[in-house]
N, C-alpha and C positions, 0 to 999 in steps of 0.2 A: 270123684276122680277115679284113682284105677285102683287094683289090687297092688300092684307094685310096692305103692306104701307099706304091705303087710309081706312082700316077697314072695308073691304070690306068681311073677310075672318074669321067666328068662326067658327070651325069645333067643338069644346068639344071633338075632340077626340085626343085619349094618343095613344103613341106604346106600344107593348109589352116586346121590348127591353130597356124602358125606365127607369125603376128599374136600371139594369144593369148599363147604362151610369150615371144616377144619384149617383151608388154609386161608380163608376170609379171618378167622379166629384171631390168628397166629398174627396178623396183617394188623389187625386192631388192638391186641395185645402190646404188639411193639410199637404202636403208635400211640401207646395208653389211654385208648379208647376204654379201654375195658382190663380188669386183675386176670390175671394167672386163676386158675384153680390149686389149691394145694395140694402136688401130685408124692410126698413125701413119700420117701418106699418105706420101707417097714412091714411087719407081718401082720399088722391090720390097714394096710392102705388103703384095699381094696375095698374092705370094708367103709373104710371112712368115705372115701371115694362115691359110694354108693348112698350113702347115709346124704353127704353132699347135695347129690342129685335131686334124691325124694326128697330133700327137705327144699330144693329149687320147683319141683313141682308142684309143691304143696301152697308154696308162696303165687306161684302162678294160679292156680284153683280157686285160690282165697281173691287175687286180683279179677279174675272171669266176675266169680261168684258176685264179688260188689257192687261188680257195673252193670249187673244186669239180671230184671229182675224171673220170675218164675216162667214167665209166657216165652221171654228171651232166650232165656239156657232152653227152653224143652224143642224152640226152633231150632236149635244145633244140631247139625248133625256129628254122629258121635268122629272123634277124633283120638289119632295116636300122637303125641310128641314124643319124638327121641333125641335124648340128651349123646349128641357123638363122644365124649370123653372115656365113657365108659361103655356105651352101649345102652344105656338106661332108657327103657322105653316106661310112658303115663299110656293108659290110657279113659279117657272123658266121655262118658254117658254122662249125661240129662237126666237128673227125674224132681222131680217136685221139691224136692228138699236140697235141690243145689246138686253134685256129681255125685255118682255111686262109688260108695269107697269100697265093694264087695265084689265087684262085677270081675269075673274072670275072662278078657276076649279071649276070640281067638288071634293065633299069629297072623301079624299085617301083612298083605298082600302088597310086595316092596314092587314086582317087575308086572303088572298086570295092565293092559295098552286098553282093557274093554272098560268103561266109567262104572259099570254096574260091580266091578270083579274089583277093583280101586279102594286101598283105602284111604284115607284121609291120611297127613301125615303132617305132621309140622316138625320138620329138619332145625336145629341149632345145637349150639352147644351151651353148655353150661356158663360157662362165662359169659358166653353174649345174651341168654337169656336172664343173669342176676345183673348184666348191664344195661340192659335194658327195665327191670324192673325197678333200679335205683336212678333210671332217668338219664342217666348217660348217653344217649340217644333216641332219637325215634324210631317208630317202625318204617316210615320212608327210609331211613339210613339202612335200617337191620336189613331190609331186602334188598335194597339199592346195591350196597355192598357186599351183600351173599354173607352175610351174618345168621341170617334166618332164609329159610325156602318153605312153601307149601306144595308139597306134593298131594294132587286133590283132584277128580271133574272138577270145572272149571265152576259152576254154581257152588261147589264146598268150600274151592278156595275162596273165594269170594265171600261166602259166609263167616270163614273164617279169618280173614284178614279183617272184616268188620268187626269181629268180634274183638279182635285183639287190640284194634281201633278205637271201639267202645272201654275196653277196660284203662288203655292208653290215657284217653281225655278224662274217664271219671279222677285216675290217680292224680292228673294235671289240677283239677278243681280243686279234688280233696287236700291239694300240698299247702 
């Protein structure tokens, strides 16, 4: 996975589809699709907040990682998700041993129209993505609804929504 886990990783930057997912969020929240995140203030919020997130990535990582095996992850291309709540960006390299937890990227190229110059990006927020990992819906819904977006050329998204696809049905098996 990414350095993030270790705090290795503040980019301060947002996406531009992040409005959008935040108010898909909020849509699904009040429809009880999906919990609240614990936004309590406090002088360690922030931190909690944070802690929140990496431990939402980590569960995501752990789901990739199941469904698929060594030949699978190294076909990935590498990938950023950002958690909108906080800003929290993962980012996933491949290597043999499942995602790199050391790898420091560089900052994700949010506005870039050329595929080459593009990075991968998987837009949600945190709620919709531990709603989605506790089965609350599918990924048809999470996009369908603007829960989730893939910012990507079009062959990454593509890779990437399989991916999520693959991890999707193995968790369905494994229930």
């Amino acid at each position: 996975m990414c350095a993030i886990c270790n705090f290795k990783l503040d980019f301060g930057v947002g996406h531009p589809s992040a409005l959008t997912i935040a108010v898909a969020a909020r849509s699904a929240i009040d429809a009880g699709l999906i919990e609240p995140i614990d936004t309590t203030g406090g002088a360690l919020s922030a931190a909690r907040m944070r802690i929140s997130a990496i431990e939402a990535l980590n569960l995501l990582q752990a789901r990739i990682e199941e469904a698929h095996g060594e030949e699978a992850l190294l076909a990935l291309p590498d990938f950023y998700v950002l958690l909108i709540e906080n800003d929290t960006w993962g980012f996933f390299h491949a290597t043999t041993e499942g995602f790199d937890p050391d790898i420091v990227p560089e900052m994700p190229d949010v506005t870039a129209t050329e595929d080459e110059r593009r990075s991968n990006i998987l837009i949600t927020s945190e709620a919709a993505l531990r709603g989605w990992l506790e089965g609350r819906f599918d990924l048809e819904r999470a996009f369908g609804d603007s829960l989730a977006m893939i910012d990507a050329p079009q062959a990454h998204a593509e890779a990437l929504k399989q991916m999520l696809a693959r991890a999707e049905l193995t968790a369905a098996v494994n229930a």
